[in-house]
N, C-alpha and C positions, 0 to 999 in steps of 0.2 A: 742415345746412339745414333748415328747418321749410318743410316740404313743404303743409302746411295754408294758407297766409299766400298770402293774395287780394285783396289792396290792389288796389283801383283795376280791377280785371279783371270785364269784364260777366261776370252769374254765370250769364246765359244759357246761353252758349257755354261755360263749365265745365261745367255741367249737362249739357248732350249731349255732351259729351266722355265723361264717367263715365258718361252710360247708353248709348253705343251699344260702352263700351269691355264694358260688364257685358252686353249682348247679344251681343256674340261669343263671350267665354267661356262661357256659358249656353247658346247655339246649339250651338258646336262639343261642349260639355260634354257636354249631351245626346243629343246623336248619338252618343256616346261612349261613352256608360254611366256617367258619372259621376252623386256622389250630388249632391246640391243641398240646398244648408239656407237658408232666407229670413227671419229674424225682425227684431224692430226694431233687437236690439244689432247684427247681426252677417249677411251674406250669404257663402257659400262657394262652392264648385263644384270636388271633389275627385273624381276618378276615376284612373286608372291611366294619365296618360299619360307620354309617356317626355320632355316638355317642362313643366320647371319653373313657366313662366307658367299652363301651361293647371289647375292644381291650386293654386286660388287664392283668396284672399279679396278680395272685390271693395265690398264694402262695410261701415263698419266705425262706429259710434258706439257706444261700449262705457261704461261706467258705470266710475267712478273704483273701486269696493269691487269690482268683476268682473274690469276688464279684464283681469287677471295670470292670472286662473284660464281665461278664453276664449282669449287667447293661447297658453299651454297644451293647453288643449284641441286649439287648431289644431295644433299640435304634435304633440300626440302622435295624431292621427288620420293623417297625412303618415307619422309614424315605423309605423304600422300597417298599412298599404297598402304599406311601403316603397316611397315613391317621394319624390322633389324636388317643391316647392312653392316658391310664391309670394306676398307679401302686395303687392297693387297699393296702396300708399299715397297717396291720392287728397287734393284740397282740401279734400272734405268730409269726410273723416274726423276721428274723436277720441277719447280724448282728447289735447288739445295735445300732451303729450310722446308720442305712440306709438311716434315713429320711435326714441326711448331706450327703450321698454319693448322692441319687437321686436330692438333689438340684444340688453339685456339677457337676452332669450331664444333669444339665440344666430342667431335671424334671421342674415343678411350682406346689408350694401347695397352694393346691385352699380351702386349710379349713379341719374340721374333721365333721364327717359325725356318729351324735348318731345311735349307735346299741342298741336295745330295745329288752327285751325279757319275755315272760308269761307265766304260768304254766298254760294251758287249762283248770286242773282239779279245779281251783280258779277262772273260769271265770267271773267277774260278769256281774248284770244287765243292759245291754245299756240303756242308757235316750231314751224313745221315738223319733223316727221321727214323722213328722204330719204322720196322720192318709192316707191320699191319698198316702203314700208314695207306692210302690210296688219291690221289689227285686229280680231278677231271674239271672240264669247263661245262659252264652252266650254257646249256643250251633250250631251255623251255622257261616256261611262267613256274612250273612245281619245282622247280631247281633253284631261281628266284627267290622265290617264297622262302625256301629253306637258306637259301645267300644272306636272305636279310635278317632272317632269326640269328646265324650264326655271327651276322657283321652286330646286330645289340648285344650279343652276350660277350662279344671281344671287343668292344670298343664303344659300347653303352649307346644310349641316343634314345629319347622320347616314341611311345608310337606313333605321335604324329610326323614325326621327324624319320623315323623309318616307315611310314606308308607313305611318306612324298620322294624317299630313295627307291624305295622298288617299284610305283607306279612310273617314277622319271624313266629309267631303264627298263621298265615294261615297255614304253611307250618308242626309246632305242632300239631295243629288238636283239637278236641273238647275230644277225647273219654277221661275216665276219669282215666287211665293207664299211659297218661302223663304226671300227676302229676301236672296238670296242669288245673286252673279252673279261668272263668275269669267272675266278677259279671257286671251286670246293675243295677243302681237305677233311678226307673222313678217315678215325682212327677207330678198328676194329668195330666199322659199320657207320660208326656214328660221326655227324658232320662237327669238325673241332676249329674248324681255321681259313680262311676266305684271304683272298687277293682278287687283284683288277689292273686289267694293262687298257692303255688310253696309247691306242699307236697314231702317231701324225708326221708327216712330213720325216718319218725314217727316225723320230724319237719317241721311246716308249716311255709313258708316263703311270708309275707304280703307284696305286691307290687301295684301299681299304684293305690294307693288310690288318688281319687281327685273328688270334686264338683266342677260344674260350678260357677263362681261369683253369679248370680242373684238368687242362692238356698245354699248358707253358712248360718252360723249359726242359722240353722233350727234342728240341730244334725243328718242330711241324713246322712254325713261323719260316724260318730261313730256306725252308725245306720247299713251301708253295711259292714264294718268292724266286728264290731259283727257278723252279719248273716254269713259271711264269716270263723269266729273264728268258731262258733256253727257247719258249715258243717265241717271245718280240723276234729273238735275232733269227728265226726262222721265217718269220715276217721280212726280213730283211731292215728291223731295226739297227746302230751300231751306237748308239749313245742312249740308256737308261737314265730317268729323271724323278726322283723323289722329294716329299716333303716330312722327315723324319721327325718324330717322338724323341726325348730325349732317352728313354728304355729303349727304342730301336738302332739306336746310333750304332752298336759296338757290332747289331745284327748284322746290318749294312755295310759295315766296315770290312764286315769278313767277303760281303758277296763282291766286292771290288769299288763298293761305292764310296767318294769324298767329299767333303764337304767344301764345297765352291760360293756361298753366300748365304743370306740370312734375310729374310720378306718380314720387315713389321708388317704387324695386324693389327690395324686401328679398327675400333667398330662402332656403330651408330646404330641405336642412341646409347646414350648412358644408361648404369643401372639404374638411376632412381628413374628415368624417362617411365 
């Protein structure tokens, strides 16, 4: 599939798709210790972490006589760090064929990854959660702690891989200048359901949505999502930005979200690497 190809789709709503997707990775990056490179061919964001995406290139228009040797390069800075990487391959990226150049360099594409997006100002009505449900934002470290138990049991992830998520956003902070807001959902006490708004430049960017198994389709999901949407645009958000599961499509759909493009994800190294 040629991942570039944007027939017909406002270029608006791509646009804030790819910048609030390159503010997460840059945000969390940063807190992280990761290095950062920004020039006109080529934007990166490589550190040490133990998730593939988060050591990535996020922006990419490369010169036909360069590309192989910046490819490359990405390459072998990932094999130097010893860790997994990422190339988010975006609409705007280029040249045309990248997505053959990043195989030919051993890249693996692991699938395309829907980008979703909602005009705040069209929000509609969530379906109810049950009534016991209760939704608050995490504002300390013992809130956290409980964020991230709740984001492994709805969306899995290694303990290593969740102690470099809540240490990243430990090290973010709570205050609300961050841009940075991260939900609970507790159902008759007990925490079942977690989201996370990534506000930028007046686009909020909707992350770690996930319920536990033994509290799905009760509509909690749709339920902290909403609540989530309702504070961006009190932020003075007016454009919501996602990157949906194909089980969260139909969610989304109902909260006003469409689907505007699709991000291959190539990743380095290979499995047998």
């Amino acid at each position: 599939m040629d991942h570039r190809v944007n027939d017909g789709l406002p270029g608006s709503m791509v646009a804030a798709i790819e910048a609030n997707t390159t503010a997460f990775y840059r945000s969390t990056g940063r807190a992280a210790g990761a290095e950062e490179h920004a020039v006109p061919d080529i934007h990166w964001i490589i550190g040490t972490s133990p998730v593939p995406a988060h050591n990535c290139v996020v922006r990419a228009n490369l010169p036909l006589a360069t590309a192989d040797a910046i490819i490359t390069d990405i390459r072998d800075r990932l094999d130097a760090r010893g860790v997994a990487g990422a190339w988010h391959l975006s609409p705007s990226m280029s040249p045309s064929d990248l997505n053959t150049r990043l195989r030919t360099h051993g890249f693996v594409y692991r699938g395309d990854q829907v980008a979703m997006a909602a005009d705040l100002r069209r929000l509609p009505a969530a379906a109810s959660p049950p009534p016991e449900t209760v939704i608050v934002p995490v504002r300390d470290d013992q809130m956290l702690r409980t964020w991230r138990s709740t984001v492994g049991q709805g969306l899995g992830g290694t303990e290593r891989v969740l102690d470099w998520m809540e240490d990243t956003f430990r090290r973010i902070g709570y205050r609300d200048d961050t841009g940075w807001r991260h939900y609970l959902g507790y159902l008759d006490g007990q925490p079942v359901a977690t989201a996370s708004l990534l506000c930028d430049e007046g686009v909020a960017g909707v992350y770690f949505v996930s319920t536990i198994p033994a509290a799905r389709r009760q509509g909690i999901g749709g339920g902290i999502t909403h609540a989530a949407l309702l504070d961006a645009y009190a932020q003075d958000c007016r454009v919501a930005v996602l990157i949906a599961s194909e089980s969260g499509h139909s969610v989304y759909r109902r909260l006003g979200f469409q689907e505007y493009c699709r991000i291959g994800y190539y990743e380095w190294p290979p499995p047998a690497a």
